[in-house]
Phi, psi and omega in degrees: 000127195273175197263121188311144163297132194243144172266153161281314167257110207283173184317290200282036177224095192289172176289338210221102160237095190320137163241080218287173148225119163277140159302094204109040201262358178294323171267358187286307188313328189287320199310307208273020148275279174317293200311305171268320212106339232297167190282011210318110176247028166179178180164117207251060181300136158248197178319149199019054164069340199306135209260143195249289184229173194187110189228123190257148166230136181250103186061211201251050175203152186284139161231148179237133136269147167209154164331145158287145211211026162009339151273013173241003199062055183239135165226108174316177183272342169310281167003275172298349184062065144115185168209169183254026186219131173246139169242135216254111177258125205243150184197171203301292177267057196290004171259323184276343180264325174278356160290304170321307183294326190291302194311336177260014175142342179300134170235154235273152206260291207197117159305160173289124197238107150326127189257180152284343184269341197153326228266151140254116207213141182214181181244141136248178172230131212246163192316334210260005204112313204293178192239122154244148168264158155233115162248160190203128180244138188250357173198137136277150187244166152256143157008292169276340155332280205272006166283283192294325163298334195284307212290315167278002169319139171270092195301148181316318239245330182248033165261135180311136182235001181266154190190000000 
């Protein structure tokens, strides 16, 4: 009997997957239930419960997770005192999902804003460190659309948030 063929990039899998390492990833798995919706398909305890992989679907992408582990070099961004990586969730409603994340625990980065590009889009930092952006597109533009708006854009830090 000849040997099944394996894909290299199984169904439930994208080319590109954030792989997180949380302090906690067992409450990290709760927040982003509430927070996202997410899915939990799989989840791996090793030696002292400590979570060795963890794998979630958000919409239609994968998120992975694991515990922090230091003798392996994992460290969450509390750990590190932040990180430089944001994960970008693109979505149906984005005033409703970033309400749903601020209610489970999330704090709020950069309100939700009508953009320049096109986008209604805001930041949170979710309890574990990570950053997230949230969006929703609302036009399309073109290149120079969003080249001559970006030139009168107000950065976020100096626009009125009282209304």
């Amino acid at each position: 009997m000849p040997a099944q063929q394996v894909k290299a990039i199984p169904d439930h899998m994208n080319s590109l997957t954030p792989h997180l390492v949380c302090a906690g990833a067992a409450d990290a798995i709760e927040f982003y239930k509430k927070a996202f919706n997410a899915e939990e398909l799989s989840r791996l305890a090793g030696a002292g419960g400590k979570l060795m992989h963890a794998g979630l679907r958000i919409g239609n992408s994968m998120l992975m997770l694991t515990d922090e582990m230091p003798a392996w070099g994992a460290f969450g961004p509390k750990s590190l005192k932040g990180s430089p990586v944001t994960i970008h969730l693109q979505v149906e409603d984005v005033d409703a999902t970033f309400k749903q994340a601020v209610a489970a625990g999330a704090k709020v980065a950069m309100p939700v804003t009508d953009m320049f590009w096109g986008d209604r889009y805001g930041q949170v930092e979710d309890p574990f460190g990570h950053k997230w952006s949230v969006a929703t597109h609302l036009r399309d533009l073109s290149p120079e659309e969003i080249r001559a708006a970006m030139m009168t854009a107000t950065p976020p830090s100096q626009q009125c948030t009282d209304k």
